[in-house]
C-alpha positions as CSV (number, residue, x, y, z in Angstrom):
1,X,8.5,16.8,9.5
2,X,6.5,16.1,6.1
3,X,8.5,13.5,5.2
4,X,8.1,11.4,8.3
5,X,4.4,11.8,8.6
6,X,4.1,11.2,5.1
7,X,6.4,7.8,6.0
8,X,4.5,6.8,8.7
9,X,1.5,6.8,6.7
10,X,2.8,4.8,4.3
11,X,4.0,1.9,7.1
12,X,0.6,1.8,8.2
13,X,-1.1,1.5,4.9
14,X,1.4,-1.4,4.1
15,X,0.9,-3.4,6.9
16,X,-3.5,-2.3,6.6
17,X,-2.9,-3.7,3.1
18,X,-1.3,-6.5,4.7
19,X,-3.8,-7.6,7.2
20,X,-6.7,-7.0,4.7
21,X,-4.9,-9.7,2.4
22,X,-4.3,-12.0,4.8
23,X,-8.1,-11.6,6.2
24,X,-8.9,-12.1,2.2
25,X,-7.0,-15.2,1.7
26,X,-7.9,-16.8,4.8
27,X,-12.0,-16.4,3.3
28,X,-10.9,-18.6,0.3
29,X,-11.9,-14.1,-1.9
30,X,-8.9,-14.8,-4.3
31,X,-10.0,-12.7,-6.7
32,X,-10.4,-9.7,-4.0
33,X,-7.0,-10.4,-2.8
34,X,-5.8,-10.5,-6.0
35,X,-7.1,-6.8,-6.4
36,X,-6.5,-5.3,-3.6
37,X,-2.7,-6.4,-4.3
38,X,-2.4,-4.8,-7.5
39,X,-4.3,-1.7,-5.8
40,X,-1.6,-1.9,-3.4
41,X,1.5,-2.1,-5.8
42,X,-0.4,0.7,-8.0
43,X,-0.3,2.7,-4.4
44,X,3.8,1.7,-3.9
45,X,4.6,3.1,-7.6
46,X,2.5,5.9,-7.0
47,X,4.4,7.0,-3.8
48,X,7.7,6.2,-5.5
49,X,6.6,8.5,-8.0
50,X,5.6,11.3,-6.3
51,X,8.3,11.3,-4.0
52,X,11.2,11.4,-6.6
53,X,9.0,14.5,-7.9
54,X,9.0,16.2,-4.6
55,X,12.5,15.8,-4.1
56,X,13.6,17.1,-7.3
């Protein structure tokens, strides 16, 4: 049950992170979108992370 709340929450960060970029890029805020895509790939090795620890 943990693992697919914790999955589902991670789909609907991806595709928040997804919308926000798009909103960014479409407003000509490179450098924000820029960011908030290497916040976003810091968030996807984080999760990695923590789930190969949890599953150890």
């Amino acid at each position: 049950m943990i693992a697919i709340i914790t999955h589902q929450s991670r789909e609907d960060t991806t595709d928040q992170a997804l919308v926000l970029l798009g909103k960014l890029n479409e407003l000509a805020l490179d450098d924000q979108a820029d960011a908030c895509e290497q916040l976003h790939e810091q968030a996807e090795r984080l999760y990695q992370n923590l789930a190969e620890s949890l599953s150890e």
